[in-house]
C-alpha positions in Angstrom: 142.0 52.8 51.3 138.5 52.1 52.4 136.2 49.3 51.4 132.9 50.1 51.5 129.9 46.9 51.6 126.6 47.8 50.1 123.1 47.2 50.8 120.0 47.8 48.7 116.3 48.0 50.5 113.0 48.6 49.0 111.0 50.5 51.4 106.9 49.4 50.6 104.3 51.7 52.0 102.3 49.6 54.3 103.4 46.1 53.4 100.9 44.3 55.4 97.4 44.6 56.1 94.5 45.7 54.0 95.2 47.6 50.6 93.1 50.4 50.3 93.5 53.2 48.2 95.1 56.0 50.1 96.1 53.6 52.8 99.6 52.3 50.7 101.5 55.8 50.8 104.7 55.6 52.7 104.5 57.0 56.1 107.2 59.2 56.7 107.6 58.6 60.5 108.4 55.1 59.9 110.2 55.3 56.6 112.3 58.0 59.2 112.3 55.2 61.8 113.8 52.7 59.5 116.2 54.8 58.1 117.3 55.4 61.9 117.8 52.2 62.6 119.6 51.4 59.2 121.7 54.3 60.6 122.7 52.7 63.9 124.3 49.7 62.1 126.5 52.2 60.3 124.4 52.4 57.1 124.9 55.5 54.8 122.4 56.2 52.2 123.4 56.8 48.9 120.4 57.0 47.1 116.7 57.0 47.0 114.5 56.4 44.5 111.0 56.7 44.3 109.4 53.9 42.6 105.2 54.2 41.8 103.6 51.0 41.1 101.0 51.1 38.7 97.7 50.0 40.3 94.5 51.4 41.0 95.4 51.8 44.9 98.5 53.5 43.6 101.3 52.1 45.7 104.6 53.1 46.4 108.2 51.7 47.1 111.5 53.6 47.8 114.3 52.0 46.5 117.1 52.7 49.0 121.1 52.3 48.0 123.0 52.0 51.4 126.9 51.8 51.9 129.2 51.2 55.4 133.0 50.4 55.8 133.3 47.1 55.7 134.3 45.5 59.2 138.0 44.8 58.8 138.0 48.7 57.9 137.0 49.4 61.3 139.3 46.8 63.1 142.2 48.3 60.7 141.3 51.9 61.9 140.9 51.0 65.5 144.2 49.0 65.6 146.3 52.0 64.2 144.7 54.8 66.9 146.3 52.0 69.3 149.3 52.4 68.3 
């Protein structure tokens, strides 16, 4: 049986700097980027949801539902191919 872990993000368009109004969409090369490297430690999304913020700069966040085996999985998997 697998046991997955699970591991919710919120993805902000541009979390730092100035907050202007256009400037606080998400930009999809590095909402990709992150997702890639999310992806490298094994992380699966699940879902995404898109979350608006009401304010006059109209923000947005992505919430982001990740899952991966958990570790022993893995050590579990590998030591039955050895066998």
């Amino acid at each position: 049986m697998n046991i997955f872990e699970y591991k919710v993000a919120i993805y902000s368009g541009n979390p730092e700097g100035p907050q202007f109004p256009g400037n606080t969409k998400v930009d999809p090369d590095n909402f990709t980027e992150f997702l890639n490297q999310e992806g490298a430690e094994g992380w699966e999304v699940v879902s995404v949801k898109q979350r608006a913020i009401p304010s006059i700069f109209q923000h947005e966040d992505y919430v982001i539902v990740m899952k991966r085996l958990k570790n022993e999985n893995l050590e579990r998997s590998s030591k039955n191919k050895k066998k």
